[in-house]
C-alpha positions as CSV (number, residue, x, y, z in Angstrom):
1,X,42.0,-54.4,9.4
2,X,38.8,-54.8,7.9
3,X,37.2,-52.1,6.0
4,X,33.6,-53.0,7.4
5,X,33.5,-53.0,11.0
6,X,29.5,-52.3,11.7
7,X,27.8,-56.0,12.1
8,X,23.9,-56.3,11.4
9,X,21.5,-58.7,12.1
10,X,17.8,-58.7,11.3
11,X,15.1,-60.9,9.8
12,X,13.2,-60.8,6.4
13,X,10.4,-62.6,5.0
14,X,10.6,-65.4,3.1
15,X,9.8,-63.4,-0.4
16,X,12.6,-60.9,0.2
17,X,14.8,-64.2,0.9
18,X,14.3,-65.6,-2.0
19,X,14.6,-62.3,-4.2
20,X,17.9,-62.2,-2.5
21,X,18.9,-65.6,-3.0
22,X,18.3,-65.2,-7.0
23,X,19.8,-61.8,-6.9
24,X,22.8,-63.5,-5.3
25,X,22.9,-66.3,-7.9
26,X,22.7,-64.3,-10.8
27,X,25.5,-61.4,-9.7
28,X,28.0,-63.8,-8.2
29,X,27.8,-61.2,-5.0
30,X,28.0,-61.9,-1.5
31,X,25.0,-61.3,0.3
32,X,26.9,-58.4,2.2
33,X,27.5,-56.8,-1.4
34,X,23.7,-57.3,-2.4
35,X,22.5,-55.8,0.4
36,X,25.1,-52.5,0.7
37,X,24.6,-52.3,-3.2
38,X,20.8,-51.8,-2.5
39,X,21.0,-49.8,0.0
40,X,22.9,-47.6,-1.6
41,X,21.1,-47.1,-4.7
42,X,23.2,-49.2,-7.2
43,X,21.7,-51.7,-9.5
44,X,23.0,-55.5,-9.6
45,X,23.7,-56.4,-12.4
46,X,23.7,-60.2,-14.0
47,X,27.4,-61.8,-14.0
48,X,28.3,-62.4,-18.0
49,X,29.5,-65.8,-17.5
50,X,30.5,-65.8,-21.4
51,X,32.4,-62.5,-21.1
52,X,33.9,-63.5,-17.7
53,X,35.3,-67.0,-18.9
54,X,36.7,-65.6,-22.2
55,X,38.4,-62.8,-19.6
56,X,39.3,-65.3,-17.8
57,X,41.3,-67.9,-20.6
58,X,42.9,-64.9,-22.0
59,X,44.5,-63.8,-18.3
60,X,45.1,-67.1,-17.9
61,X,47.4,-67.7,-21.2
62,X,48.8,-64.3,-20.2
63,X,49.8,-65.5,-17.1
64,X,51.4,-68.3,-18.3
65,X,53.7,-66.3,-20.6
66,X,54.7,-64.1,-17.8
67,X,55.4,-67.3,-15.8
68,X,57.4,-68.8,-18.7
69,X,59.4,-66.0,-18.3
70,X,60.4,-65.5,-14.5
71,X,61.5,-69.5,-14.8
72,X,63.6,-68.3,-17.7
73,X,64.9,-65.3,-15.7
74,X,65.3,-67.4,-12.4
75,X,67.4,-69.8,-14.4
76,X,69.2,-67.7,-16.4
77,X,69.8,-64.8,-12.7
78,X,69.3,-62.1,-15.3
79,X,66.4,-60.3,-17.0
80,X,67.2,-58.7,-20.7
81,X,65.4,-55.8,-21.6
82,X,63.3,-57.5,-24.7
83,X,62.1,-60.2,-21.9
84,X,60.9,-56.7,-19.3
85,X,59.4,-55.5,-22.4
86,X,57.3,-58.2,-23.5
87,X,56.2,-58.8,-19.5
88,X,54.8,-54.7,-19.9
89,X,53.1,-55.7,-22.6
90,X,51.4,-58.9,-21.4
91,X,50.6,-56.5,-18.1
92,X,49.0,-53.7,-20.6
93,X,46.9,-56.3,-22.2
94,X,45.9,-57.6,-18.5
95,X,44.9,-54.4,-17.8
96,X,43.0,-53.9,-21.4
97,X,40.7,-57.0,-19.9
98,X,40.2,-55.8,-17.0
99,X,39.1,-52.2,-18.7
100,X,37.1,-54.0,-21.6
101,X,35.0,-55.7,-18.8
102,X,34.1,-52.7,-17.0
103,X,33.1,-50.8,-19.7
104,X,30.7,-53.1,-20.3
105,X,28.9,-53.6,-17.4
């Protein structure tokens, strides 16, 4: 069920389009986001391509450990306790990303 269930349709100028159109290209947001964002009195922020694509290697390489390791387990029909500890610790630096980016926002 969707969170949003109120629909609106109105009409702007074409100077408010375009501010929106540039807001939209620089935050990455949908124009649903922009908009409620506004509305309610939060600032839009710039997406930090940089900072997002290093995020993004770094989850990726993490993600490919913890893959490495279910084929191991799948093969293997058994999980050792190092192997559940080093997948917490891939998830805790997951989670240090995602924390890292949002304190810097």
């Amino acid at each position: 069920m969707r969170y949003k269930q109120k629909q609106l349709n109105f009409y702007v100028s074409d100077k408010v389009w375009e501010k929106l159109q540039k807001l939209k290209k620089k935050s990455g947001l949908t124009m649903t986001a922009i908009i409620s964002k506004l509305i309610m009195g939060y600032e839009i922020h710039p997406l930090k391509t940089e900072e997002l694509f290093r995020i993004y290697k770094e989850l990726n390489h993490i993600g490919n450990n913890i893959n490495q390791i279910a084929h191991i387990a799948n093969l293997e029909k058994h999980v050792s306790k190092e192997k559940i500890s080093e997948v917490e610790k891939l998830m805790d630096q997951i989670w240090e990303c995602v924390l890292s980016y949002d304190e810097k926002k």
